[in-house]
C-alpha positions in Angstrom: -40.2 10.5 -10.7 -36.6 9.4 -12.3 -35.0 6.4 -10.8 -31.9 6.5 -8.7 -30.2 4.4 -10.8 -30.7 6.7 -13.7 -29.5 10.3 -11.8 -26.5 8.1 -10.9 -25.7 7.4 -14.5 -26.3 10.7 -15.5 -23.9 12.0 -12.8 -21.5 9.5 -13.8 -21.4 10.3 -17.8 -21.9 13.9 -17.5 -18.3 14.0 -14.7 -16.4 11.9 -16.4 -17.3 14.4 -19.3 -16.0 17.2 -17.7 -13.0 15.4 -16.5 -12.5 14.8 -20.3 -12.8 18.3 -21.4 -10.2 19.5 -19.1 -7.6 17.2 -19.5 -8.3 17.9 -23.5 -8.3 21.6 -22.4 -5.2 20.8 -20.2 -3.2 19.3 -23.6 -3.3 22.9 -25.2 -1.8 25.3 -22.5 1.9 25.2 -20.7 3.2 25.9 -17.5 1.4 26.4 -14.3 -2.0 26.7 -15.9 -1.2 23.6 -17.5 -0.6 21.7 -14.5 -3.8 23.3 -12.3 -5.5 21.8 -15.3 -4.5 18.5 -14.5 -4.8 19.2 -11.0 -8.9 20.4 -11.7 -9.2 17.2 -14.0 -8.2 14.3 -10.4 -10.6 16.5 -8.8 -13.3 16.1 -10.8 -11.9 12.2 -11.2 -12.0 11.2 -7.9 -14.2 13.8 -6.0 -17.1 13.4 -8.5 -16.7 10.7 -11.1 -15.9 8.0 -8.9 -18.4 9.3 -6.0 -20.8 9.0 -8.4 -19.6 5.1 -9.8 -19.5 4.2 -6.7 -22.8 5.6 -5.5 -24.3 3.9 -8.7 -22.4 0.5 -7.8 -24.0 1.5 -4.0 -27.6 2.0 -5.5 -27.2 -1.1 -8.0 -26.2 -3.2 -5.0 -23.0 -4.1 -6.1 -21.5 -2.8 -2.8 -22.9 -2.3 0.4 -24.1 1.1 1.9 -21.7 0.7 4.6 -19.2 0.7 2.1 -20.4 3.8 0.6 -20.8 6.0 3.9 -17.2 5.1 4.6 -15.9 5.5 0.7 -17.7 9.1 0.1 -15.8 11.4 2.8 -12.5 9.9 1.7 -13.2 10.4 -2.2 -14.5 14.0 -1.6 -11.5 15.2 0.6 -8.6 13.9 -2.2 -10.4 15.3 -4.8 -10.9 18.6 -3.0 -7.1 19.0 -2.2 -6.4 18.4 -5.9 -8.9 21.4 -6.6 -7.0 23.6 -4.0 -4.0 22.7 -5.3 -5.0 23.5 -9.0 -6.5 26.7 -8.1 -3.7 27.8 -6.3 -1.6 27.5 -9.5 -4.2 29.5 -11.3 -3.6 32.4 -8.6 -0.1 32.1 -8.5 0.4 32.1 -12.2 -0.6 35.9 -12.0 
């Protein structure tokens, strides 16, 4: 079986790689798709690359559990507005 602490990692090097390639992909374009871009790249920041350092600072016992269960609902729900508000600038832009 593969350790928590490992999966956590993993999440955490393989989002903030994503969040890299968009912004990266974000440099290249203009306009509207430009910024839903940006938009998609805080999502993925804060709805899945800080859930995940924070559930690896969680599972390393760096913070507390309670922490966590308060910290997750509140970094999913920013990041998801960010994701509607990029993708409605990909629908408007056509």
């Amino acid at each position: 079986m593969i350790p928590h602490n490992l999966l956590h990692t993993i999440a955490l090097i393989l989002s903030a790689t994503a969040m890299i390639i968009f912004v990266s992909a974000a440099k290249t374009l203009k306009g509207n798709l430009k910024t839903s871009y940006v938009y998609t790249s805080l999502g993925i920041l804060v709805a899945v690359t800080i859930h995940s350092l924070v559930e690896h600072l969680a599972n390393s016992g760096i913070i507390s559990n309670d922490n966590l269960i308060f910290t997750m609902p509140i970094l999913v729900t920013i990041g998801s507005v960010f994701f509607i508000v990029g993708g409605y600038l990909i629908i408007k832009r056509k």
